[in-house]
C-alpha positions in Angstrom: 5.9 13.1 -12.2 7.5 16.5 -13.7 5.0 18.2 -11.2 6.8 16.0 -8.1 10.3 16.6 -8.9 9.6 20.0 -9.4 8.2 20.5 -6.0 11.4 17.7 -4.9 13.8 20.2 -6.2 11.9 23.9 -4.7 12.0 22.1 -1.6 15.7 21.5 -2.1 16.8 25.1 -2.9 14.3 26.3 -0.3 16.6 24.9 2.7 19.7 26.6 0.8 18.3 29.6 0.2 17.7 30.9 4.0 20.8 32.4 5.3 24.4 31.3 3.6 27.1 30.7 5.9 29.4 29.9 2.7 28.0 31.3 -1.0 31.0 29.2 -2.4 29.3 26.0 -0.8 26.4 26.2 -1.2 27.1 26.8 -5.4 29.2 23.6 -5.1 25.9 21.9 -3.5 23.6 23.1 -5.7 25.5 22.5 -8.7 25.0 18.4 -8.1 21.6 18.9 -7.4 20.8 20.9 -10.3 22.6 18.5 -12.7 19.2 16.1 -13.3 18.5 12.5 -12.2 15.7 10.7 -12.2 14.7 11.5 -8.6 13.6 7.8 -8.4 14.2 7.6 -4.8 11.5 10.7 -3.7 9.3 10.2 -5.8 9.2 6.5 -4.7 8.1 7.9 -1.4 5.7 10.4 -2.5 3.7 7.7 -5.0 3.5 5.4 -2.5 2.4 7.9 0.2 -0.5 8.1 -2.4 -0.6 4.9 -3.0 -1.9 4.7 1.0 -4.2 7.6 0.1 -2.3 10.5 1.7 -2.4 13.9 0.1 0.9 15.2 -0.4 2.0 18.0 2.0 5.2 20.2 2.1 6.3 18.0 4.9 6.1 14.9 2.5 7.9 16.5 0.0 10.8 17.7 2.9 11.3 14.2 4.1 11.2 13.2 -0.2 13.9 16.4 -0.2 16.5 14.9 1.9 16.2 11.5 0.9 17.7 13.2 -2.4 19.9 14.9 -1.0 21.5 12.1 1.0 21.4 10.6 -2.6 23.3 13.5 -3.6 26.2 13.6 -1.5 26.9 9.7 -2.1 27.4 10.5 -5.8 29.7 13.9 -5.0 31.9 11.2 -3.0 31.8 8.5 -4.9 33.4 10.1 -7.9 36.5 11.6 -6.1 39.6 10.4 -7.1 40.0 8.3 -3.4 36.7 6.5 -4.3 35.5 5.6 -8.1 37.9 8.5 -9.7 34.9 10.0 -12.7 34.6 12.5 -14.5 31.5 12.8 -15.8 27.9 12.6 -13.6 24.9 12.6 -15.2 26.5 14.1 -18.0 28.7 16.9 -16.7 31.8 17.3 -15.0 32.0 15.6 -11.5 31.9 18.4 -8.1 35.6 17.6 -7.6 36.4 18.5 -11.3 33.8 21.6 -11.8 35.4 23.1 -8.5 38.7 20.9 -6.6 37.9 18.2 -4.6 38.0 19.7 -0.9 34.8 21.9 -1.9 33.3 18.8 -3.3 34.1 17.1 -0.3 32.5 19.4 2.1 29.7 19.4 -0.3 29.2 15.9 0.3 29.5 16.4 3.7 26.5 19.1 4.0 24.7 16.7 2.2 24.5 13.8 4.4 23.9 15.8 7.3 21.3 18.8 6.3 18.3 16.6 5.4 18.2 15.8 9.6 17.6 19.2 10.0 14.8 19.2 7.0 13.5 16.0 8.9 13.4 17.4 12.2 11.4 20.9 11.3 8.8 19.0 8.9 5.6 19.7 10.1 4.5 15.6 11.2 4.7 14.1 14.2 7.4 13.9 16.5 7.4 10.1 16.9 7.0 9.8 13.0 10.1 12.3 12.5 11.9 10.6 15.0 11.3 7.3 13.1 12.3 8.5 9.9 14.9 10.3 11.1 16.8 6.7 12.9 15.3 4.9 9.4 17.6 7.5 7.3 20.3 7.6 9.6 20.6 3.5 9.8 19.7 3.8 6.0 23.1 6.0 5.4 25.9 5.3 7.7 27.8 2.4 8.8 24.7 0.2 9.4 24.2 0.4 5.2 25.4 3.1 2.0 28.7 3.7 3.5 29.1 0.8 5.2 28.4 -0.7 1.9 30.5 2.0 0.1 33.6 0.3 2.4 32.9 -3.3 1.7 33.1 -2.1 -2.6 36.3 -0.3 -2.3 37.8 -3.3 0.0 36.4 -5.6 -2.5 38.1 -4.0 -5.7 40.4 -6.0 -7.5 39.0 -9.4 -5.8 37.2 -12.2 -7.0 34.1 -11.8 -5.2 31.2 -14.3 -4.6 27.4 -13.5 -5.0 27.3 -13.8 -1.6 29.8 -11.3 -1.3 28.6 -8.9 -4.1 24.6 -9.3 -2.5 25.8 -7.8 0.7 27.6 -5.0 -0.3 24.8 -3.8 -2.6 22.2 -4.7 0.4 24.1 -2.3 1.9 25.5 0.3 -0.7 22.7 0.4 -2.9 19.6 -1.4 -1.5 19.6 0.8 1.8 18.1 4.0 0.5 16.4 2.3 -1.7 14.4 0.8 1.0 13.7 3.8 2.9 11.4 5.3 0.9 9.2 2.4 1.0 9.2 1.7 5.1 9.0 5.8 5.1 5.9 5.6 3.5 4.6 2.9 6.0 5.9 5.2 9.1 4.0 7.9 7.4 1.0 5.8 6.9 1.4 4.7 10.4 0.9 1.4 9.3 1.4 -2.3 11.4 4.8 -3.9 11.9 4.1 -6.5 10.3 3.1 -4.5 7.3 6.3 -2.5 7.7 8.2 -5.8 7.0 6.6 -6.4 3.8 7.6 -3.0 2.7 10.9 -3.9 4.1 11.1 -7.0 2.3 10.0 -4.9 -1.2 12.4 -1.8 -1.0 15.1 -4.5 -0.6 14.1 -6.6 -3.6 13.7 -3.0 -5.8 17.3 -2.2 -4.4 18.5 -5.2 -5.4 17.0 -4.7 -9.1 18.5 -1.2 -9.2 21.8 -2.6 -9.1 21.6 -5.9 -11.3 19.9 -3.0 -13.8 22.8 -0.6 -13.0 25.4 -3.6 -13.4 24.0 -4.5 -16.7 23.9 -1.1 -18.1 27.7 -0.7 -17.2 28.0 -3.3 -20.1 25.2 -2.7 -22.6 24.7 1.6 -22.3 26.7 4.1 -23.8 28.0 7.2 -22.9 24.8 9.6 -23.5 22.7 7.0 -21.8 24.6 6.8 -19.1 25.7 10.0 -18.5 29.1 8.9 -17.1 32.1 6.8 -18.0 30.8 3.2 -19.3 32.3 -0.1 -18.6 34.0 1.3 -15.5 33.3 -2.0 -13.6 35.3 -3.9 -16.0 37.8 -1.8 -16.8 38.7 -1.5 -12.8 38.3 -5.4 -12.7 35.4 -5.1 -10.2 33.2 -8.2 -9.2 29.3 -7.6 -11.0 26.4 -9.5 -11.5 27.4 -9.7 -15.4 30.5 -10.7 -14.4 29.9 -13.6 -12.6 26.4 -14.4 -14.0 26.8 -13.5 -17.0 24.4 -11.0 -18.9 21.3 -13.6 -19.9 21.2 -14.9 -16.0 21.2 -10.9 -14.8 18.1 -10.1 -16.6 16.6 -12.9 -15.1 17.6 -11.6 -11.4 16.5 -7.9 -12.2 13.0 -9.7 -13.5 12.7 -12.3 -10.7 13.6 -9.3 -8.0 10.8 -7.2 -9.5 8.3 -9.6 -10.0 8.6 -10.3 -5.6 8.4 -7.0 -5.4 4.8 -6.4 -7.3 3.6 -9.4 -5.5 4.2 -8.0 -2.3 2.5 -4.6 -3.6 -0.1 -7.2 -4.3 -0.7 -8.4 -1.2 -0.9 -5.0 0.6 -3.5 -3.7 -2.0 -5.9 -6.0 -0.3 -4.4 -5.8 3.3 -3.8 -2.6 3.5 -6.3 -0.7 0.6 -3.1 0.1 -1.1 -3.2 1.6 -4.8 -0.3 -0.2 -6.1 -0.9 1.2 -9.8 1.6 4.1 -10.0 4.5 1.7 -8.3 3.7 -0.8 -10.6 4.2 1.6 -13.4 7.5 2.9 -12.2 8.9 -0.6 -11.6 8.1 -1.1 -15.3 10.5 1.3 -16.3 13.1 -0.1 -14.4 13.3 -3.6 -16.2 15.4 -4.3 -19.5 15.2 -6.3 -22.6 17.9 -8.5 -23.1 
């Protein structure tokens, strides 16, 4: 894993470190990049690339690079006053804090756009890069994060179903966490109808990742979190603990993944798919009431 994020990370500072346009920006990008994470997204991709039995290339770890990056920028924007107003990610002062909220702004910006240019000089395929390339686009925009981004910030301050709450985290959340399991299946060049399935999982592990997220707003402190805790309640917004309560979220976050390893279950005989390393890193993502 440490050897993954490591490469994750080179390939990262590699696109940044051809010619700067803007020194100042690029410091202001690398500074959220640099501040940690679990790099759960990439490296989703990459152990599930092995998982089909690919060896891992530079071009693997590109299209892992700007799914991160993508990842990135959400985070940069999502604490800015306009949006969730934090001061703390991943346990240091937010872009717009560490520099003034244009730069982190523009940060973001570079962010969401720069991995289509990792994408499109990877060395694959061009039908595969033009497939990932739509998957990560759709994946982003106003067909899901910030689509789903809008639908939060609309819903703030509202009593919201589940209905309500499950489609903006299909959106805002369970997007990207999608793509890097039908990104492994482009890759793989497997069937549509294996494509599905992996459709079907990244949604049910995106869906986890919130209810997890959700419940850790509650439960985790500070050092765990490494931002402001109870934010959802003290802004009054609609969560899974909320209206579920906390015994009944556990039980989606453990229902969601169990779907999920059963899929993984079913493509290990369809598909000769290694599901062990996946199954180990959905481990980590359940809790113990």
């Amino acid at each position: 894993m440490k050897n993954k994020i490591e490469h994750i990370n080179q390939a990262i500072k590699h696109y940044y470190a051809q010619n700067k346009v803007s020194k100042d920006l690029v410091e202001a990008i690398l500074y959220s990049v640099d501040a940690g994470g679990k790099r759960i997204r990439p490296l989703l991709l990459l152990e599930m690339l092995q998982g089909f039995g690919l060896m891992l290339t530079e071009a693997h770890y590109q299209v892992a690079a700007g799914l991160e990056m993508i990842h990135t920028g959400s985070l940069i924007h999502d604490d800015l006053p306009a949006m969730d107003d934090d001061d703390y990610r991943r346990g240091q002062l937010t872009n717009h804090k560490k520099f003034d909220e244009a730069t982190a702004i523009l940060a973001g910006d570079s962010l969401f756009l720069d991995p289509f240019t990792l994408l499109a000089n990877a060395d694959l395929a061009a039908d595969i890069k033009v497939r990932l390339i739509a998957e990560l686009s759709a994946a982003s925009g106003s067909y899901g994060m910030v689509a789903g981004q809008m639908l939060d910030i609309k819903g703030e301050k509202s009593l919201l179903s589940l209905t309500d709450i499950a489609k903006i985290h299909a959106n805002k959340t369970g997007r990207l966490l999608t793509f890097p399991f039908v990104a492994a299946g482009i890759i793989a060049e497997l069937s549509d109808l294996s494509l599905a399935k992996l459709r079907q999982a990244g949604a049910l592990v995106g869906l986890a990742f919130q209810v997890r997220d959700d419940i850790l707003d509650v439960t985790a402190s500070f050092a765990e979190l490494g931002k402001t805790p109870q934010k959802d309640q003290k802004t009054f917004k609609s969560t899974y603990p909320s209206l579920l309560g906390l015994n009944e979220s556990y039980a989606v976050l453990e229902d969601s993944l169990d779907q999920a390893q059963s899929i993984f279950q079913k493509l290990s005989t369809e598909e000769e798919f290694d599901k062990t390393k996946i199954d180990k890193m959905l481990e980590r993502l359940r809790l113990h009431a």
